[in-house]
Kinemage of the C-alpha trace (Angstrom):
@kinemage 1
@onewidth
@group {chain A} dominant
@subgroup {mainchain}
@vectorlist {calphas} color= white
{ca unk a 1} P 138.933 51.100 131.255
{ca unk a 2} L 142.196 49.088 133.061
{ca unk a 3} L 144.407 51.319 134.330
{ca unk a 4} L 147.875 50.433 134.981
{ca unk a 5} L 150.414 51.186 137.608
{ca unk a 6} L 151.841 54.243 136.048
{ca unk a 7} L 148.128 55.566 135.831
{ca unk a 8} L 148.237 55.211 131.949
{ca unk a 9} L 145.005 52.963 130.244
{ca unk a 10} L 145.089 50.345 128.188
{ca unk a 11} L 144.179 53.519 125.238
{ca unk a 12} L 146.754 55.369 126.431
{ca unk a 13} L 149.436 52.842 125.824
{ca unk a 14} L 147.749 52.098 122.802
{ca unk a 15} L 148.068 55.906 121.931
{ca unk a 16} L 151.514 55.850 122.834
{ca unk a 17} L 152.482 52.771 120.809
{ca unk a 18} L 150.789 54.130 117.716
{ca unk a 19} L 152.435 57.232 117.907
{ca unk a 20} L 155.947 56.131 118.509
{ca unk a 21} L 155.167 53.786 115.163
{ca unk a 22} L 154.473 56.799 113.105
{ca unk a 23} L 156.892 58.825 114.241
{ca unk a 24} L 159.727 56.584 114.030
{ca unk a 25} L 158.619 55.885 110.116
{ca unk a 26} L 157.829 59.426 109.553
{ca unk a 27} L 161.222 60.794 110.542
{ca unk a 28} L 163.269 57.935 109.875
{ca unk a 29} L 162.139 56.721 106.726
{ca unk a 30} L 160.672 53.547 105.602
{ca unk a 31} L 161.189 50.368 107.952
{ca unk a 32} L 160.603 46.822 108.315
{ca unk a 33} L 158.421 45.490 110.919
{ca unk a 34} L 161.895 43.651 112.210
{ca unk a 35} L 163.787 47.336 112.333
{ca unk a 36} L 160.380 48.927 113.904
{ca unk a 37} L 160.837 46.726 117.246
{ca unk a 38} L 164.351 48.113 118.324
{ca unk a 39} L 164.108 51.759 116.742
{ca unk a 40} L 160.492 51.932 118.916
{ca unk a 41} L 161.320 50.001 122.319
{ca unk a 42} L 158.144 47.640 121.444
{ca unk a 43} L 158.226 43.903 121.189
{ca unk a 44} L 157.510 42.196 117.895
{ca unk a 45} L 153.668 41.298 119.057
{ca unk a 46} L 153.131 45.418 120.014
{ca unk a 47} L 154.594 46.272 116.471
{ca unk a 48} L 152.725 43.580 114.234
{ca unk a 49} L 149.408 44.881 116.164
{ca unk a 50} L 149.889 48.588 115.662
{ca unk a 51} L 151.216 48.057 111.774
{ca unk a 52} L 147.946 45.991 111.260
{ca unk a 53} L 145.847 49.002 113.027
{ca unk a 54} L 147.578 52.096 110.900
{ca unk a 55} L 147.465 50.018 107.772
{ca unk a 56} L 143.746 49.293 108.440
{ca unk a 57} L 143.200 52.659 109.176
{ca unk a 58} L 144.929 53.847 106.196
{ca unk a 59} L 147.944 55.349 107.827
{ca unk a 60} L 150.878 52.888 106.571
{ca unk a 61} L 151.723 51.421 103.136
{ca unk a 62} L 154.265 49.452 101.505
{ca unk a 63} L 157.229 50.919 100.087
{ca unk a 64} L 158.795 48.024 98.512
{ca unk a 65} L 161.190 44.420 99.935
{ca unk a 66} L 164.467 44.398 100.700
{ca unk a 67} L 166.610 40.989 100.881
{ca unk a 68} L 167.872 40.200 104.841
{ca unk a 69} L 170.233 38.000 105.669
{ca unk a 70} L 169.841 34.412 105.237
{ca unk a 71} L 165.728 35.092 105.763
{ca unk a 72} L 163.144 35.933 103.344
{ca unk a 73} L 162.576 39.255 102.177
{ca unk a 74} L 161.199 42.011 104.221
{ca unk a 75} L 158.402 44.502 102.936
{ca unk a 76} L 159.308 48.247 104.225
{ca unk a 77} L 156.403 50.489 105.662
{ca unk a 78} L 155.973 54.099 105.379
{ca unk a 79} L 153.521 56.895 106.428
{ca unk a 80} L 150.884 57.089 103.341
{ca unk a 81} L 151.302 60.775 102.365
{ca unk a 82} L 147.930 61.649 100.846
{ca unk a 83} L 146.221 60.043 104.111
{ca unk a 84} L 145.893 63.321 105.558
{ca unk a 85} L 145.903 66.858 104.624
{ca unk a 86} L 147.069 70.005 106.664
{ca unk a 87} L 146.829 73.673 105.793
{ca unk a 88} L 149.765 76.233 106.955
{ca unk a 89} L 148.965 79.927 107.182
{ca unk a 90} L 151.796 82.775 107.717
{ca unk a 91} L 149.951 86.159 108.710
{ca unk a 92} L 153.110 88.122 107.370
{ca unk a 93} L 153.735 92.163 106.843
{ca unk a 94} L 152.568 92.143 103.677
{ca unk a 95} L 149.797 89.551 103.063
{ca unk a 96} L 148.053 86.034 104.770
{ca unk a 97} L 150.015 83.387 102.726
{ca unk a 98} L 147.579 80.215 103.009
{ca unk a 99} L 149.138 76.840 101.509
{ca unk a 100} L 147.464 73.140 101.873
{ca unk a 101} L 149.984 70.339 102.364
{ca unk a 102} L 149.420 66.131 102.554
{ca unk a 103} L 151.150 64.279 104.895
{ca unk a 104} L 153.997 64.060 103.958
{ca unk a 105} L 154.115 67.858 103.709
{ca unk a 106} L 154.153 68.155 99.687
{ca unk a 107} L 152.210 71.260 98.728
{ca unk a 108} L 149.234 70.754 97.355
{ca unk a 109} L 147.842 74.128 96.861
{ca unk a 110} L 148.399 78.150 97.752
{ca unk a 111} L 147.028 81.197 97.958
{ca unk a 112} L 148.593 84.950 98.971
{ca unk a 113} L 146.023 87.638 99.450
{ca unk a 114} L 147.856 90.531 100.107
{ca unk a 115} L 147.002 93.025 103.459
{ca unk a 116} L 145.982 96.720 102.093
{ca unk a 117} L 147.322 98.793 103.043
{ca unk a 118} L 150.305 97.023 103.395
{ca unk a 119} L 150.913 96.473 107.076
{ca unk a 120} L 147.364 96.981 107.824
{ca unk a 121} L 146.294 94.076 110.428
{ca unk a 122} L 142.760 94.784 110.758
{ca unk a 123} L 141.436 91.900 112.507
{ca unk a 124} L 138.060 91.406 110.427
{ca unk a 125} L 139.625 91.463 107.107
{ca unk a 126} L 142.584 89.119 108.622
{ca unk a 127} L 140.200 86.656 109.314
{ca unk a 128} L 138.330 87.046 105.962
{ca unk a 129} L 141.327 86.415 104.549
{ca unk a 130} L 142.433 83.132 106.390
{ca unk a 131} L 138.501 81.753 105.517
{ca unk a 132} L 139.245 83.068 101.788
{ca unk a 133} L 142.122 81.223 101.696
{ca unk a 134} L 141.497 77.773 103.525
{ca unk a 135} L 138.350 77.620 100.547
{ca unk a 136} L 140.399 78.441 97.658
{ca unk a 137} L 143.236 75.704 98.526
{ca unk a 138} L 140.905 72.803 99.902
{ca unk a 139} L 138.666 73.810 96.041
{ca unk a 140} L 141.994 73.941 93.816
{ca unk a 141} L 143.147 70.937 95.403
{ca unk a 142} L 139.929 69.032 95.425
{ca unk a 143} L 140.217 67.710 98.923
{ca unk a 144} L 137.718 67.554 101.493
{ca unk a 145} L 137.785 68.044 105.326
{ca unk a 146} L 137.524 64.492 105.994
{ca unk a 147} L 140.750 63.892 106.315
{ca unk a 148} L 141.954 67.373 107.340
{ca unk a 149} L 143.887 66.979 110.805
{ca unk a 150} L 144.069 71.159 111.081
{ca unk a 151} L 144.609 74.581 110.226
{ca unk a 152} L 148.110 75.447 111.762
{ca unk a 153} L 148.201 79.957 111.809
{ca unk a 154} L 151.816 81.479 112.793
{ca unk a 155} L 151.138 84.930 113.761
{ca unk a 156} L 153.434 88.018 115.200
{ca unk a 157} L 153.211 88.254 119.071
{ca unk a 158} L 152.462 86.867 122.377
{ca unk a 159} L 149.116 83.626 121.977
{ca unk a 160} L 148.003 82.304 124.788
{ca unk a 161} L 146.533 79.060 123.618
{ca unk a 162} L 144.931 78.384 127.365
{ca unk a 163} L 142.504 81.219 127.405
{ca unk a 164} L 139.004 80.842 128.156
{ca unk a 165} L 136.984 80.468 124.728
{ca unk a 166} L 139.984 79.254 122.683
{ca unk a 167} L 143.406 81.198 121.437
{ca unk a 168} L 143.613 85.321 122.085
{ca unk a 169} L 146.443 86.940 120.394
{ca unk a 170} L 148.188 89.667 122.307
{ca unk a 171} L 150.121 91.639 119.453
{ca unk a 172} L 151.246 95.490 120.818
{ca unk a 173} L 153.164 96.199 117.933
{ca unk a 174} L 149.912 95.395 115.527
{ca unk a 175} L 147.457 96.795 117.565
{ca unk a 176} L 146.030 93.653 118.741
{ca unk a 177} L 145.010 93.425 122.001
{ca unk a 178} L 143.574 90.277 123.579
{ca unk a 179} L 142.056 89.539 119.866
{ca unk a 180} L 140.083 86.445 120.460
{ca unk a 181} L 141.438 84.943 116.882
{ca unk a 182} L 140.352 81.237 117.234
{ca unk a 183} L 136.657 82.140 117.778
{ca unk a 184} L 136.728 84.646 115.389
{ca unk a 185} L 137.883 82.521 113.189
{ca unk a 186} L 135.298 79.385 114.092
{ca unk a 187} L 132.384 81.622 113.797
{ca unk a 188} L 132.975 82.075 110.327
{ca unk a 189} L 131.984 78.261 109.754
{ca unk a 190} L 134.603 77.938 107.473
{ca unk a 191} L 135.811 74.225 108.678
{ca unk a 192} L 133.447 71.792 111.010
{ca unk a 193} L 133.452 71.860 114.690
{ca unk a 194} L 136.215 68.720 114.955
{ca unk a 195} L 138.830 70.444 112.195
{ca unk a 196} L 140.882 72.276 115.148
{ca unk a 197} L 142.740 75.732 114.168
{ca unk a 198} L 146.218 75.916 115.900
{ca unk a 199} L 147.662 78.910 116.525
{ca unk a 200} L 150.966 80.118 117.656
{ca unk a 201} L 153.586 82.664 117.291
{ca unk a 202} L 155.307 83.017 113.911
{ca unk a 203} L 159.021 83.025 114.966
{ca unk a 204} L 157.973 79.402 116.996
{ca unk a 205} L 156.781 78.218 113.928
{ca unk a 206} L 159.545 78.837 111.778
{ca unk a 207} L 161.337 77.749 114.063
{ca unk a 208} L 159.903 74.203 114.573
{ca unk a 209} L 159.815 74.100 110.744
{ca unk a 210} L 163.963 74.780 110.765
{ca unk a 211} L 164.687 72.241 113.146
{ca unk a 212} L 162.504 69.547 112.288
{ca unk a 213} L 163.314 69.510 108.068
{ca unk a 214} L 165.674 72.600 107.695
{ca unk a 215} L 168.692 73.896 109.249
{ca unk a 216} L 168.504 72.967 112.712
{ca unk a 217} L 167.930 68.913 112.294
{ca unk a 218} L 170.378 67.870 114.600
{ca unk a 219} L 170.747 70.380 116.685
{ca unk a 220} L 169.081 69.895 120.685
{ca unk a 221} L 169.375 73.475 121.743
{ca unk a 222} L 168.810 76.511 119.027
{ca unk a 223} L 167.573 79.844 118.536
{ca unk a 224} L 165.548 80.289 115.354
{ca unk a 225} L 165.743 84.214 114.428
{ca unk a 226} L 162.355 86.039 112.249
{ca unk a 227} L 164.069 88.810 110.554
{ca unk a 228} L 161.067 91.100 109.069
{ca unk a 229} L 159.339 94.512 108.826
{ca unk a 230} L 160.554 93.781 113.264
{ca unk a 231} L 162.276 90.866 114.393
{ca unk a 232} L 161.428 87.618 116.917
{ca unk a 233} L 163.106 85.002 118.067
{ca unk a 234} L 162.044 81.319 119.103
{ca unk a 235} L 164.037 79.212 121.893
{ca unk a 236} L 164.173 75.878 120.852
{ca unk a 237} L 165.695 73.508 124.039
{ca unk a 238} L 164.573 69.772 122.741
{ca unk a 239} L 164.956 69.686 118.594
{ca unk a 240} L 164.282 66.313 118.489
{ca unk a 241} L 161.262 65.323 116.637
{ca unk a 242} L 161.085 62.100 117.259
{ca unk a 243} L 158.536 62.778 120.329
{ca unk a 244} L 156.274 64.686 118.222
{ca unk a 245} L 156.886 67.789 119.414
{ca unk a 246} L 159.786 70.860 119.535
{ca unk a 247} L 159.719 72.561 122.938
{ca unk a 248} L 159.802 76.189 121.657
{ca unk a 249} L 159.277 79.185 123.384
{ca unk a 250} L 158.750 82.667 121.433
{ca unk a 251} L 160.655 85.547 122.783
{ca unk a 252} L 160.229 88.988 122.434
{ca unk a 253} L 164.021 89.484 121.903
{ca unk a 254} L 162.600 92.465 119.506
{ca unk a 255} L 161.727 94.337 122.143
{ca unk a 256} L 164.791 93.730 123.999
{ca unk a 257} L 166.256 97.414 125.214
{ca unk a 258} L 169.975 98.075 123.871
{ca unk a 259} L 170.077 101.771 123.800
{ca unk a 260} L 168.721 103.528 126.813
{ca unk a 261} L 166.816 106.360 125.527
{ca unk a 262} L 166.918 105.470 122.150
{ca unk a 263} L 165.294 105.134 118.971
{ca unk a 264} L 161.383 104.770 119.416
{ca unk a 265} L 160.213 101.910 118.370
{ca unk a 266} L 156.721 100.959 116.919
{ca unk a 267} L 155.285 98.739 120.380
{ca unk a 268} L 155.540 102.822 121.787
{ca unk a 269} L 159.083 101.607 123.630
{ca unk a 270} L 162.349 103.793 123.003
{ca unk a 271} L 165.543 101.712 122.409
{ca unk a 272} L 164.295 98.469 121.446
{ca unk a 273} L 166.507 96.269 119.293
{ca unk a 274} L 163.670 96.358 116.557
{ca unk a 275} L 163.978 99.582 116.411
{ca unk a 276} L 168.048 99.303 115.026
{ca unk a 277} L 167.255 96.198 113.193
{ca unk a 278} L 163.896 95.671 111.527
{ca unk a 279} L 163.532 96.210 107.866
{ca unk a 280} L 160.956 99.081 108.574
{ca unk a 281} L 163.708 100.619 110.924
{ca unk a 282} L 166.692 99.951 108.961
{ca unk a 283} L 164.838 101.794 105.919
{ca unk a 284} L 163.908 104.723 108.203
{ca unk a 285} L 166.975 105.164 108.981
{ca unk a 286} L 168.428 105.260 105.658
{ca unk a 287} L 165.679 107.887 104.676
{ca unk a 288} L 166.915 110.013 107.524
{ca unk a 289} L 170.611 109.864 106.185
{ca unk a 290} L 169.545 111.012 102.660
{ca unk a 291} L 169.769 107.547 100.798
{ca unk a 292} L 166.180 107.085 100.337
{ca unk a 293} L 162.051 108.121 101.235
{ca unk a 294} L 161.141 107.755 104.559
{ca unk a 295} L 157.734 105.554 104.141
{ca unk a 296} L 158.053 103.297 101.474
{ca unk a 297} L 154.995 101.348 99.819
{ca unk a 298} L 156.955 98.073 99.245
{ca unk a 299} L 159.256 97.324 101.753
{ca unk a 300} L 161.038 94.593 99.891
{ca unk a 301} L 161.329 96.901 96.847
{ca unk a 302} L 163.254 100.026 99.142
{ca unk a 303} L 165.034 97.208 100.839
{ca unk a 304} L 166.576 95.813 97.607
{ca unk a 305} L 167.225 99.392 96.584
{ca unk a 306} L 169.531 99.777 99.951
{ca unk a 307} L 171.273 96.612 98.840
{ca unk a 308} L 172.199 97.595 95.316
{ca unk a 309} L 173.274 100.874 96.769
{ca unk a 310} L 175.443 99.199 99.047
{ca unk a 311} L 176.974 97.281 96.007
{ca unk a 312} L 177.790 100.508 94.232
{ca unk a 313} L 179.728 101.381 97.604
{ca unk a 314} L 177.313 103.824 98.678
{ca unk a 315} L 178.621 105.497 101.703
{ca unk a 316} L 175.210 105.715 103.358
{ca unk a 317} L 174.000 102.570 102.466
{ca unk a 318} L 176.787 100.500 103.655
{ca unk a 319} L 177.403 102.690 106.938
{ca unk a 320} L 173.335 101.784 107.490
{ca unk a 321} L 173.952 98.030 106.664
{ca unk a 322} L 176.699 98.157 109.096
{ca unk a 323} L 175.176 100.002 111.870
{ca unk a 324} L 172.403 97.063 111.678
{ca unk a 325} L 174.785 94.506 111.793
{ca unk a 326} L 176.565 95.498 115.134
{ca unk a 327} L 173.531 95.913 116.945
{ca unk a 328} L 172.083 92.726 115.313
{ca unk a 329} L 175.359 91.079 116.382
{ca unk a 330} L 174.780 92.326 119.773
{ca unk a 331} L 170.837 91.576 119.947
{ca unk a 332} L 172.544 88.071 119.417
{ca unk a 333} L 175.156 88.238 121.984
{ca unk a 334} L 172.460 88.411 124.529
{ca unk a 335} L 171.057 85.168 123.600
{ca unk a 336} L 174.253 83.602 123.372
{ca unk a 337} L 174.992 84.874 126.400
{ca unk a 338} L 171.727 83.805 128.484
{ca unk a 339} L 171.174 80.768 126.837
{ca unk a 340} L 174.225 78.973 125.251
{ca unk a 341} L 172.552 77.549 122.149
{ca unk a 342} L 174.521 75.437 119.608
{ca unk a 343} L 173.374 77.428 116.727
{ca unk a 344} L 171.494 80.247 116.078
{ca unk a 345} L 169.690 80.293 112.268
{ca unk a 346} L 168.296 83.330 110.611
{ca unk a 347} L 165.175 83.196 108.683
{ca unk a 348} L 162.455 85.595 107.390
{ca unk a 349} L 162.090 87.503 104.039
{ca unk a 350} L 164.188 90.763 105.178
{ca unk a 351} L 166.622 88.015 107.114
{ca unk a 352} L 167.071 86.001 103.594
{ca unk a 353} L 167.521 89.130 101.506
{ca unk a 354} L 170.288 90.959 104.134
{ca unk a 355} L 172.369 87.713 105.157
{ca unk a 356} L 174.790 87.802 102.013
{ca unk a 357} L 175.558 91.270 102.849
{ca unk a 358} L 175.853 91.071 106.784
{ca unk a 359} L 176.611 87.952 108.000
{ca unk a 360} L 179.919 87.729 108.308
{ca unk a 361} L 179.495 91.148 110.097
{ca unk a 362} L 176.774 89.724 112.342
{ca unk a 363} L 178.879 86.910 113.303
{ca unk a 364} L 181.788 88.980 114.032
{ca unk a 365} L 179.915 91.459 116.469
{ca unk a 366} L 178.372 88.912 118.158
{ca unk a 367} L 181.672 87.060 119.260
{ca unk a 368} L 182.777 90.209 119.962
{ca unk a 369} L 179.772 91.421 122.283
{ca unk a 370} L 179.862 87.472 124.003
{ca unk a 371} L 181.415 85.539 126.826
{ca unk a 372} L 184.335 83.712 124.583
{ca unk a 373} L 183.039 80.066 126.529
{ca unk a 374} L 179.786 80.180 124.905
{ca unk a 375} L 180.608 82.027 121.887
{ca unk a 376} L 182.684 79.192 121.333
{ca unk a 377} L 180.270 76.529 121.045
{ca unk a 378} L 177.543 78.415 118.746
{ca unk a 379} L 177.304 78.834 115.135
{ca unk a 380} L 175.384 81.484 113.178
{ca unk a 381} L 174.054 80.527 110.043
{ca unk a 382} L 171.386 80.959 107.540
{ca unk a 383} L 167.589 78.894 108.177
{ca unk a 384} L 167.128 76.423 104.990
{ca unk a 385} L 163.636 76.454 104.124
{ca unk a 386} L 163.386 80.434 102.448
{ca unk a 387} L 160.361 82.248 102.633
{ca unk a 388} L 157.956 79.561 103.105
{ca unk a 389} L 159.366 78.479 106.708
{ca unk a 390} L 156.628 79.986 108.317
{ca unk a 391} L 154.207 78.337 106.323
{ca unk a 392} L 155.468 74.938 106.850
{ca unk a 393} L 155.952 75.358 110.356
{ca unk a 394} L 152.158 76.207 111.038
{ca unk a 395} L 151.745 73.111 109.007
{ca unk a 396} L 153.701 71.138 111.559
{ca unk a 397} L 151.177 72.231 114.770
{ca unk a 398} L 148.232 69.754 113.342
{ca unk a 399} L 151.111 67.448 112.461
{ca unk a 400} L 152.302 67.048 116.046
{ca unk a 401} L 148.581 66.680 117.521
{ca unk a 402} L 148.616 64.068 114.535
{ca unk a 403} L 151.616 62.696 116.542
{ca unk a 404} L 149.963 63.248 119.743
{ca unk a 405} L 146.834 61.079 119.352
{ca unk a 406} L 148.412 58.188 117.168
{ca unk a 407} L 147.035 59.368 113.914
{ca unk a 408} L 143.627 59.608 115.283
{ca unk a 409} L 142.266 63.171 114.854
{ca unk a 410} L 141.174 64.351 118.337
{ca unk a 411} L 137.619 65.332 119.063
{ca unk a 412} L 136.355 68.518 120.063
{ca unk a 413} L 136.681 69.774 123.987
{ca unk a 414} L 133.044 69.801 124.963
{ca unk a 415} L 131.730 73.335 125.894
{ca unk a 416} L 132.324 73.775 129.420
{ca unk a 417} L 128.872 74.556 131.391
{ca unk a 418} L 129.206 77.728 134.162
{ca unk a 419} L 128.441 76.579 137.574
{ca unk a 420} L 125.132 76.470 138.293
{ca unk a 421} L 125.732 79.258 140.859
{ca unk a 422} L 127.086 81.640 138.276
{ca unk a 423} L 123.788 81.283 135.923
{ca unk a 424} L 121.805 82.126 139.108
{ca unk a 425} L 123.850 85.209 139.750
{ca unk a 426} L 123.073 86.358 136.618
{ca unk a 427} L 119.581 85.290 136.001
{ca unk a 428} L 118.907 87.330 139.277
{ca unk a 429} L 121.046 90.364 137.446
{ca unk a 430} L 119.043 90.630 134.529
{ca unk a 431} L 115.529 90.150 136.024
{ca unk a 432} L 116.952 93.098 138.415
{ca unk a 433} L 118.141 95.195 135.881
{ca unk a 434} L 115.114 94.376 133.977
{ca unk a 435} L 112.454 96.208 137.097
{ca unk a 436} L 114.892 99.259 137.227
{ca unk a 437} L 114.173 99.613 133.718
């Protein structure tokens, strides 16, 4: 293989050309072969061979002529949207939402299957769930795994993706701890060896989804807010798609102390800001105050309650809705504070439900609780997708490895083999344990 200067190959240019072709058309809409050479940086030969590889490969299509100037007419190219399939799975509060997309991320097919007892993240029957689910949608839809690029899973707390054996999941405030999810969830045989399964934190997903196709297009530096049963955030410092990829990085701004002392919250920490602003938290607190029970079976059901006892100008209810907005406000101050974003968007089903009642309150605490130079430059708003966000954004991890390889789906990592002086260690172990039994 010719390597160049720069240490790339003649396949990784060609992976790199490819991908900067479907990218640009994916995100910019359908182009001529004349517009594709300045929007990618490639010269007219680079562009006519790539078009002619992605079309062969089923990748590209025509999407009609328009007239140019003085020339003949020039045939647009877009991304084929049924020439690839990806499934996006939310494990939420309440249930494993499973929904199966095409390319150009139209749903195809869905499933909920709902987590009982509610709350209840019991690994096994998590994973049963997420196999359940990825059969019913590929059968409803009557699509293969041919042309499946992956299985994209947003789940609550910390992943690390580069552990040994695939993705563990380190969740304290589920009672998760170094859950090896991804070969759990491959030893179930649900999808062949090549189909990868993505996973990543649900607040990064939602907010990859909001600034790729929601509320945060535009936007280079955000913070993407999960407003649940708890609450995440997800740093987002590049929110340009057009390289395939949004850098995110989850934070555990839940678990961010603001009352020394405090309220104990459910990761076994007192004071956390989850504890003040979570739905679960913000109901328990009403309960205490006499406005309503203490453990509720439906948390969206109590929560609604609070809000149409808050319309009636319920004392209790709106002193509760207003407690949660100052120290939501100030939650936010801290990340306005540390990291300057241009806007900060607020998603998740408890997030969606509150913001007509708190927002304005939210935004005035937080300019309040801020340095006025950064406060300045932000603005607080709503996310745009509604409660699917999470869905689609686990949808978007296969999508950028779809990005990543030029629209070729990536083969599996071989299985790494243990030094050979490791498998003598323990063949001399066992045949030693062995004679002492």
């Amino acid at each position: 293989m010719t390597t160049g200067r720069s240490g790339r190959t003649v396949r990784d240019l060609r992976r790199g050309n490819r991908s900067a072709v479907l990218q640009r058309l994916y995100f910019g809409g359908p182009m001529s072969r004349q517009e594709l050479g300045p929007a990618t940086g490639l010269s007219s030969g680079s562009v006519s061979n790539v078009v002619g590889e992605l079309v062969a490969d089923g990748l590209l299509e025509e999407a009609g002529v328009v007239d140019s100037d003085g020339g003949r007419p020039r045939t647009l190219l877009r991304v084929t949207p049924h020439s690839a399939h990806m499934i996006g799975v939310d494990v939420g509060e309440t249930r494993v939402r499973v929904e199966l997309f095409d390319l150009a991320l139209t749903e195809l097919a869905r499933t909920e299957l709902p987590l009982l007892p509610r709350g209840c993240y019991d690994v096994g029957p998590i994973v049963d769930h997420i196999r359940t689910g990825i059969a019913t949608v590929l059968a409803e839809a009557g699509v293969g795994t041919d042309r499946l690029l992956g299985v994209g899973i947003g789940v609550p707390g910390i992943v690390d993706r580069a552990a040994p054996g695939g993705t563990v999941v380190h969740g304290q405030t589920i009672g998760w701890n170094a859950v090896p999810l991804e070969a759990l969830l491959r030893a179930t045989g649900a999808l062949p060896d090549e189909v990868p399964y993505i996973i990543d934190n649900g607040a990064r997903t939602l907010g990859q989804a909001e600034m790729w196709f929601g509320a945060g297009r535009g936007a280079r530096e955000a913070v993407v807010v999960l407003f649940g049963s708890g609450v995440g955030a997800s740093l987002i410092t590049d929110g340009s798609p057009e390289g395939g990829t949004t850098e995110g990085t989850p934070l555990e701004w839940g678990h961010l102390t603001v009352s020394v002392r405090g309220r104990r919250c459910r990761c076994g920490a007192m004071g956390c800001l989850e504890a003040y602003t979570g739905a679960e938290s913000l109901l328990a607190r009403w309960a205490e105050l006499g406005g309503g029970p203490a453990q509720s079976a439906d948390e969206e059901e109590a929560l609604s309650a609070l809000l149409a006892a808050a319309g009636t100008a319920d004392p209790v209810a709106l002193a509760v809705l207003e407690e949660t907005a100052e120290f939501l406000g100030a939650g936010l101050s801290d990340l306005i504070n540390l990291f300057r974003p241009e806007r900060i968007l607020i998603g998740g089903w408890a997030g969606l439900m509150l913001a007509p009642h708190i927002l304005a309150s939210v935004r005035e605490h937080a300019t309040r609780y801020s340095l006025r130079h950064p406060a300045g430059r932000v603005s607080i708003g709503m996310g745009s997708l509604g409660p699917d966000a999470v869905t689609v954004g686990a949808a978007t991890l296969p999508l950028s490895a779809f990005f990543t390889t030029g629209g070729r789906r990536a083969a599996p990592e071989p299985r790494a083999e243990p030094p050979g002086w490791r498998t003598a260690l323990e063949v001399r172990g066992e045949a030693a344990a062995a004679r002492r039994a």
